[in-house]
N, C-alpha and C positions, 0 to 999 in steps of 0.2 A: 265625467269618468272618475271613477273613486282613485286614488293614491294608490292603494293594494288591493286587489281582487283576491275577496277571500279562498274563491275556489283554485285558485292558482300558489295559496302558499304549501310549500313543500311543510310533507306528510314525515313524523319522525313514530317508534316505536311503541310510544306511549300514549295513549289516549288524552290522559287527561293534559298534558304537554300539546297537542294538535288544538283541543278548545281554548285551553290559554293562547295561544296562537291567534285563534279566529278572532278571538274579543281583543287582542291586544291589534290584529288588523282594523278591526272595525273602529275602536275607538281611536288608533291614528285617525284612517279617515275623517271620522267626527271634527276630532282637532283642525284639520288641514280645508277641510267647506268649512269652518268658522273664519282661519286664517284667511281662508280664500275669498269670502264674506268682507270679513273688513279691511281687506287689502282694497277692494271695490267700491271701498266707504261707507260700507254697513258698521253696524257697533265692535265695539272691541270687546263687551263685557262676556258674551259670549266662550271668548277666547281662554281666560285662563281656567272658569268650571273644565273644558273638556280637557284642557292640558293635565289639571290637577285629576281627573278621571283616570288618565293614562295613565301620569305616575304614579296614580295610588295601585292600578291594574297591575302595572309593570313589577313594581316592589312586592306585590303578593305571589304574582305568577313566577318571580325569581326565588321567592321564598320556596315555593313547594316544591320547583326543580332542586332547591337544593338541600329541602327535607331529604327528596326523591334522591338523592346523590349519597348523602350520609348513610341513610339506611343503609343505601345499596354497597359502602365503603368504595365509592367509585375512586382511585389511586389518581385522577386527575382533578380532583374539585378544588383543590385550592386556584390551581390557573382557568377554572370555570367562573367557580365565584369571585374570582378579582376580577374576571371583565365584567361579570355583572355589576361590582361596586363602583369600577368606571361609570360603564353606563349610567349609574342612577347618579353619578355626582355630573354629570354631563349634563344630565336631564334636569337637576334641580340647580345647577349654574343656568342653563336654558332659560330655565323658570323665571328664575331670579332677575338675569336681566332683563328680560321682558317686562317682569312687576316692575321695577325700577326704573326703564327709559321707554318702555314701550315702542321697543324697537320690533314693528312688524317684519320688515326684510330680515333681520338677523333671527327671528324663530321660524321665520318662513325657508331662509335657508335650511334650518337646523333638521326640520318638518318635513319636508320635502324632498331635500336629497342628501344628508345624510342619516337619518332615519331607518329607511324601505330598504337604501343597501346593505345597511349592518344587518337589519332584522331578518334579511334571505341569507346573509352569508353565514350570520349564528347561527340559524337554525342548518343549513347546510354542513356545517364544521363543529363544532362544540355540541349543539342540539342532538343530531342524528346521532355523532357517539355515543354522546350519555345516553342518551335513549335507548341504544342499541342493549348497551353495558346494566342499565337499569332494569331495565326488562328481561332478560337472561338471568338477572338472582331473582325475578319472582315481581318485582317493583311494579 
């Protein structure tokens, strides 16, 4: 059973905002059967191309939201884009220790469950607004 069911992530105003969505779904996933893989004793090398897949997704897809935000002069994007800068320093602390100790349990945590919940409740709180706000100037 996949981590996130793509058909099941909440729908925001923007389109191209929904397919970054679906791919940043799917490539979790990816990450999490590789995790899930060498937690079972399968290889490890598997593990960081998809991680490093996602964060490069993530960083792109954070970008265009927040192209998508400037144009739109959206009056809350500074507390938009500072959680995304969390998140990407999370992600590549994540990263890092992983390279460094290869600790499976601790990206397995990170992968798994705190991951899915952030990524529903952004896009549920931060996502839907802008979105909503973006697409009303025309975005």
């Amino acid at each position: 059973m996949p981590l996130v069911d793509l058909d099941r992530i909440p729908q925001v105003a923007l389109p191209f905002v929904n397919q970054d969505h679906r791919v940043e779904g799917d490539l979790l996933n990816r990450l999490h059967e590789a995790l899930q893989a060498h937690r079972q004793g399968g290889p490890q090398a598997p593990v960081l191309p998809a991680f490093e897949k996602l964060l490069t997704h993530t960083r792109e897809h954070f970008g265009r939201e927040e192209a998508a935000m400037l144009r739109a002069a959206f009056p809350p994007y500074s507390v938009h884009k500072e959680e995304h800068d969390r998140v990407l320093e999370e992600m590549v602390a994540e990263g890092e220790a992983f390279r460094e100790a290869g600790d499976v349990a601790r990206l397995w945590r990170y992968v798994a469950e705190a991951v899915p919940g952030w990524f529903v409740a952004h896009i549920l709180s931060m996502d839907t607004v802008t979105a909503q706000f973006v697409a009303m100037r025309g975005g």
